[in-house]
Each structure stands twice: as C-alpha cells, then as structure tokens.
C-alpha positions in Angstrom: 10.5 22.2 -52.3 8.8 24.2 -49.4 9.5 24.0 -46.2 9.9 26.7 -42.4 13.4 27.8 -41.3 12.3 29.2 -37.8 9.0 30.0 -38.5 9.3 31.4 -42.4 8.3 30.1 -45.4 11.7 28.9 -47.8 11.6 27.6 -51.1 14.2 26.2 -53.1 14.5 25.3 -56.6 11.2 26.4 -58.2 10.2 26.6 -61.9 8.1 29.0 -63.6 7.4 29.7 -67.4 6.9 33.0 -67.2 5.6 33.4 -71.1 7.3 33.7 -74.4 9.8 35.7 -73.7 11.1 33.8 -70.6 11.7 31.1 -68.1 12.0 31.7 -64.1 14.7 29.4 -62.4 14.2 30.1 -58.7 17.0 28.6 -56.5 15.9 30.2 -53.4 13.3 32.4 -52.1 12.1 34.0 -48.5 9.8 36.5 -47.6 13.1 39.5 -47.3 14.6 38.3 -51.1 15.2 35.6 -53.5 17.5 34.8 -56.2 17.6 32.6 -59.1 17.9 32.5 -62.8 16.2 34.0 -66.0 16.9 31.9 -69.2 15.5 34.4 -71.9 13.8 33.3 -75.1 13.3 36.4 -77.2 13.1 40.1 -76.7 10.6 42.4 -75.3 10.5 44.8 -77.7 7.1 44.3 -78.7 6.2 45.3 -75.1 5.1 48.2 -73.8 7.9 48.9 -70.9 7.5 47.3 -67.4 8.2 47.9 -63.7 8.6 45.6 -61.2 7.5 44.7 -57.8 10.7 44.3 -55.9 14.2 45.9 -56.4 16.8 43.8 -57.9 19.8 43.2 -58.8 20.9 41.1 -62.4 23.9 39.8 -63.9 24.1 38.4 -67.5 26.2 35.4 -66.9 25.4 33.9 -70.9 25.1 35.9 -73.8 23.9 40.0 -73.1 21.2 42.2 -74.2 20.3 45.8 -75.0 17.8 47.2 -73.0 15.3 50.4 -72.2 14.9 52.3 -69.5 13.1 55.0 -67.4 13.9 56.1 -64.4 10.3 57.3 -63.5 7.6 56.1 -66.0 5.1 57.0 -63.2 5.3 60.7 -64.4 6.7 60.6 -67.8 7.9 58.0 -70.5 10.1 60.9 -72.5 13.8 60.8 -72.0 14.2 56.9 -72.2 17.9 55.5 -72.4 19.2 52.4 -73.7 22.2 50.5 -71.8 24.1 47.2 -73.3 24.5 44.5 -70.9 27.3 42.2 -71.4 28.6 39.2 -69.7 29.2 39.8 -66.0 27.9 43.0 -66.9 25.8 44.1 -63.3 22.9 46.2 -62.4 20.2 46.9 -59.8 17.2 48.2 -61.0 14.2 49.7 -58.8 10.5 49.3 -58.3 9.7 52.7 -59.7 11.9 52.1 -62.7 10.9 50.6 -66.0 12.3 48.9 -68.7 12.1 46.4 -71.7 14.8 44.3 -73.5 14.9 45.1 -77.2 17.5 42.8 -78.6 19.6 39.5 -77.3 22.5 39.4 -77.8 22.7 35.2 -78.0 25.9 32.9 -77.8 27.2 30.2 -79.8 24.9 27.8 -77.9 22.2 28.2 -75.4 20.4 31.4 -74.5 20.8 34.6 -73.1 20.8 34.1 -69.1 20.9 36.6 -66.4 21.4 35.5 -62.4 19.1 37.9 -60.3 18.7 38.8 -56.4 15.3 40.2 -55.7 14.6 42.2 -52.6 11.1 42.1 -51.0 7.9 43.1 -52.4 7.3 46.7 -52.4 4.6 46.8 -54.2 1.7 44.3 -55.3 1.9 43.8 -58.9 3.9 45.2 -61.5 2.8 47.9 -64.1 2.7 48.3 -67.8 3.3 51.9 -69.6 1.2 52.5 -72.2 0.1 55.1 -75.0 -3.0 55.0 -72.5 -1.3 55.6 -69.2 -0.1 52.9 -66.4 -2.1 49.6 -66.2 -1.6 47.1 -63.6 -0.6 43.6 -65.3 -4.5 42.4 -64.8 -5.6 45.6 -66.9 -2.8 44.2 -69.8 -2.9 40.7 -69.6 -6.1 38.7 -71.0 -6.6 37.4 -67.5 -9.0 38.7 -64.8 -7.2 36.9 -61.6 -4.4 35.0 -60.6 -6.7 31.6 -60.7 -7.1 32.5 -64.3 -3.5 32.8 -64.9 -3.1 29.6 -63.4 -5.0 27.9 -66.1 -3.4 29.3 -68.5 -0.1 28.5 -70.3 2.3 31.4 -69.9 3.6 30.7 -73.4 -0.3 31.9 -74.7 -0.4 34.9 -72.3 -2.2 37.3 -75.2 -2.4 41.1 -73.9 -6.0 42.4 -73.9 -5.5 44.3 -76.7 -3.2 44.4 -80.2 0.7 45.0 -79.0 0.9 47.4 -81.3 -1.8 49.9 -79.6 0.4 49.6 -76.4 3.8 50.2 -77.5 5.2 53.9 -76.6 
C-alpha cells in the first residue's frame, strides 16, 4: 500500500523475493529509512561478499547465523572476520562495509529471520567484491537494467559468470 503523509511517499507492508537466498518483508518504508523483515532461505556463502546501499541496523529475532565481514572491501578484501549472530543478537552495519552469511544457524521450525532498520540511500546500488575487483550488482547479476530484473524471477537470478570465479 502507497500512499503521501504531508507530501512524501510511505509504503507499508510490501513483499519482495529477493532470490534464493531470501525474502524481503517491508513493513514500512520512507524516503529517511525503513524497516521490515528478512526471512532467509540458505546461506550466502557461495557469494562473493556484498555491500549495501544504506546503513542498517539487524536483529536476528528466529534462529542466527555466522557471518563475514570487511570493514573496507573498497581497498582490500584481506583481514576478513567472522561474527555469530544469535537471537536478539544486534548490529549496525555500514554502506562501505561488506559481508556475506556463510551458515544458518536454523530452529526447530521456520527459518532464520532477522528484523532490520535501514537508513537512507547513500549510495545507488550495492557492490560485489570479486577476485576481479568491485562490480556494481548490474556487472554480477545476468541482468542489464532494472526493467530486466523485473521480468525476471528472483529465485533464477544467475550471476554472469560461474560463482566459483567470483568467490574471494
């Protein structure tokens, strides 16, 4: 549902697949933030690590995961750390960070869910650290524009080239 609260653009209660490896539950988003929930369906670890647009804040509120980060990928992808993330476990990560989840850490029943707040864009798409340097997500992704993307379902996203020639 979309509607103007004094003049900006609100949305509530939006739904995205965002690929195989998960699903987007928006509950509300403005132009200054949003916040919503990430329902995950496997691990990223296939991936090369990712940044995002926006800083933001997560908290696993089902189930936990294991995850990888860099501080700066923008100069180097050495010195990488891995942090568990339990339930209730908090953190805010920024734009010029990166990361990947390697492993879920799954409940009895349902999957692993996070509850995120996102802060404004501060850049316009998100980046992809490679073997081969930094590559915007239209460079890694086997689409050439955002119509494109639309056509396509997210759960058949291919990367343009093998994982396994991307992964650091």
């Amino acid at each position: 549902m979309r509607f103007k609260v004094f003049g900006t653009p609100v949305e509530l209660f939006s739904y995205m697949e965002a690929g195989a490896a998960f699903d987007r539950y928006t509950v509300f988003k403005c132009k200054k933030f949003s916040f919503g929930f990430h329902v995950f369906h496997e691990a990223e670890r296939l991936y090369p690590p990712h940044d995002h647009y926006n800083d933001f804040l997560s908290v696993a509120v089902w189930g936990g995961y294991k995850e990888e980060l860099w501080d700066e990928p923008e100069k180097t992808l050495d010195g990488s750390y891995f942090r568990t993330r339990d339930v209730f476990s908090a953190h805010i990560m920024r734009h010029t960070a990166a990361h990947r989840l390697i492993e879920l850490h799954k409940p009895r029943f349902g999957k692993v869910t996070t509850f995120f707040v996102a802060g404004s864009r501060a850049k316009d798409l998100p980046h992809y650290f490679t073997r081969d340097g930094m590559l915007t997500f239209w460079e890694f992704w086997d689409v050439d524009d955002f119509q494109a993307l639309l056509k396509v379902n997210p759960k058949e996203l291919k990367a343009r080239r093998p994982l396994e020639e991307y992964v650091v």
